[in-house]
C-alpha positions as CSV (number, residue, x, y, z in Angstrom):
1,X,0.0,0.0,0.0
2,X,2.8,1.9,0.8
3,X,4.6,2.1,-2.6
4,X,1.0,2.1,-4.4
5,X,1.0,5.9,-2.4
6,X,4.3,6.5,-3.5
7,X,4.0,5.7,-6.8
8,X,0.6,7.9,-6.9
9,X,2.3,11.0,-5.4
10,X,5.1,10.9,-7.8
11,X,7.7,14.0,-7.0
12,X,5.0,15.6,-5.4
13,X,6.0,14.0,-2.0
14,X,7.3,16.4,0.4
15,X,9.3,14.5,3.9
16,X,8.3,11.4,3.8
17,X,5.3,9.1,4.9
18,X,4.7,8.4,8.5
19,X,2.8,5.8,9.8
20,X,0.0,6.3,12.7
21,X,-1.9,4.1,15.2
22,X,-5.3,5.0,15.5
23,X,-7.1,5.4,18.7
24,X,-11.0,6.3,19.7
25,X,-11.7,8.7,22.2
26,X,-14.6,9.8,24.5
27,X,-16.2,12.7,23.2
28,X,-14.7,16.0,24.1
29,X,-11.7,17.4,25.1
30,X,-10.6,18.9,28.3
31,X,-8.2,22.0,28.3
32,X,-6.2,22.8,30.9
33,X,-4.3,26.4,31.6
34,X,-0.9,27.1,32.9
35,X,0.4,30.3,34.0
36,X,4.5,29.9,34.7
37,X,3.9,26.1,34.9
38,X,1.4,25.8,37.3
39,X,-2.2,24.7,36.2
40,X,-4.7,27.6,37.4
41,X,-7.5,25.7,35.8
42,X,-9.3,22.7,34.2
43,X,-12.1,23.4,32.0
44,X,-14.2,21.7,29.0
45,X,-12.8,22.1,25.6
46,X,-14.1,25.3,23.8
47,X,-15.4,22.9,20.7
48,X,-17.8,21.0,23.3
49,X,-18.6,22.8,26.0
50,X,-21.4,20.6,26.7
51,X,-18.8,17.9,28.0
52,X,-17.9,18.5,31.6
53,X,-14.2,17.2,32.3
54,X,-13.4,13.7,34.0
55,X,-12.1,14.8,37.8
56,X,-9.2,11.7,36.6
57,X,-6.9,14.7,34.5
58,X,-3.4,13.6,34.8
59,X,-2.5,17.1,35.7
60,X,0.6,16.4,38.0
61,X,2.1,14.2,35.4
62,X,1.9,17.3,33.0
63,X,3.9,19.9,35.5
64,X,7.0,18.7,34.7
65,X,6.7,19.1,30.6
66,X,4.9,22.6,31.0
67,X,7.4,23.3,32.8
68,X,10.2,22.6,30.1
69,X,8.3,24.6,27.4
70,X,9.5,27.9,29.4
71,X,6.1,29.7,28.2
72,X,4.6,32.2,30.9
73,X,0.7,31.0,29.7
74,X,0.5,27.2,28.3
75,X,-2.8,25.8,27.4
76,X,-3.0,21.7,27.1
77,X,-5.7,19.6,25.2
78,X,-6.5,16.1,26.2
79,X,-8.7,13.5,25.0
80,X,-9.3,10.4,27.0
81,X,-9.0,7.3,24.9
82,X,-11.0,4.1,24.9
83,X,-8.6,2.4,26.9
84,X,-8.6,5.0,29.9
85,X,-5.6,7.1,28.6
86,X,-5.5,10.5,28.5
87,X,-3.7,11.8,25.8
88,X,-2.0,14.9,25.1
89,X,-3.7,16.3,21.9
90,X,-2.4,20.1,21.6
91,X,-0.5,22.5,23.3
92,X,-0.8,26.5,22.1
93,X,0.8,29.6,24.0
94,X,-2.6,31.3,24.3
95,X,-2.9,32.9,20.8
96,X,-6.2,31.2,19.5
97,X,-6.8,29.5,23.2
98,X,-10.7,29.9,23.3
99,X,-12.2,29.8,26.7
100,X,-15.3,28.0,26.7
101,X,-18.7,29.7,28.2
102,X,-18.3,28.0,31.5
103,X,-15.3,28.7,32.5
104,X,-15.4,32.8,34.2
105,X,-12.8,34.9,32.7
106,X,-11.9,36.2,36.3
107,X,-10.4,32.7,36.7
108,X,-7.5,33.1,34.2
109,X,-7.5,36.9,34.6
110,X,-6.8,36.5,38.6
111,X,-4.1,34.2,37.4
112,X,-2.3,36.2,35.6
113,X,-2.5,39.3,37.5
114,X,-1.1,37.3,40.9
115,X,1.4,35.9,38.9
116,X,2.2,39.5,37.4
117,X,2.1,40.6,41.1
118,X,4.5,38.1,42.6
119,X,6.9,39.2,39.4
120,X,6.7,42.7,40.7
121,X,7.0,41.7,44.2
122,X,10.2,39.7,43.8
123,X,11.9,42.3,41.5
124,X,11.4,45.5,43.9
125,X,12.9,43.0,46.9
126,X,15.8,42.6,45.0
């Protein structure tokens, strides 16, 4: 099948081809927000609000990496897969990170703002 694709795409392939398992998931998505690697919040997926999160999120296991990425505002999507794995799906810096209806904008905005507080706390004790 492989080489029936390659043969098909001709000089038109750009990379290479990469092979994929394929997994199911429970519906939704659950997004979780970081502010200097600590999660400030856990909410439903702006695509489907309707879906209320599982209270299982693997959040410690994710400090760690969010940590790593050395952003000041992470968002992380998971999916829970058929088998009971969560699943990291996507990980943006805020620039199209919806927030979805249910989740109160004073929770990411009081966040921020304590986190900006402690920067200017720490800076003038210096």
């Amino acid at each position: 099948m492989a080489q029936r694709f390659l043969e098909l795409r001709g000089d038109d392939l750009v990379g290479g081809i990469v092979v994929r398992s394929f997994e199911r998931y429970e519906p939704g998505e659950v997004r979780s927000w970081w502010v200097d690697s600590r999660c400030v919040a856990v909410s439903a997926h702006p695509d489907t609000p309707e879906v209320i999160p599982a209270g299982d999120v693997p959040i410690e296991a994710l400090t760690q990496v969010v940590r790593q990425l050395g952003s000041p505002f992470v968002t992380v999507d998971l999916a829970k897969a058929d088998s009971g794995q969560w699943r990291v799906v996507e990980v943006g810096d805020g620039q199209v990170s919806d927030r979805p209806p249910g989740l109160a904008p004073q929770v990411l905005l009081r966040a921020i703002n304590e986190d900006e507080t402690d920067i200017l706390r720490s800076s003038t004790d210096e």
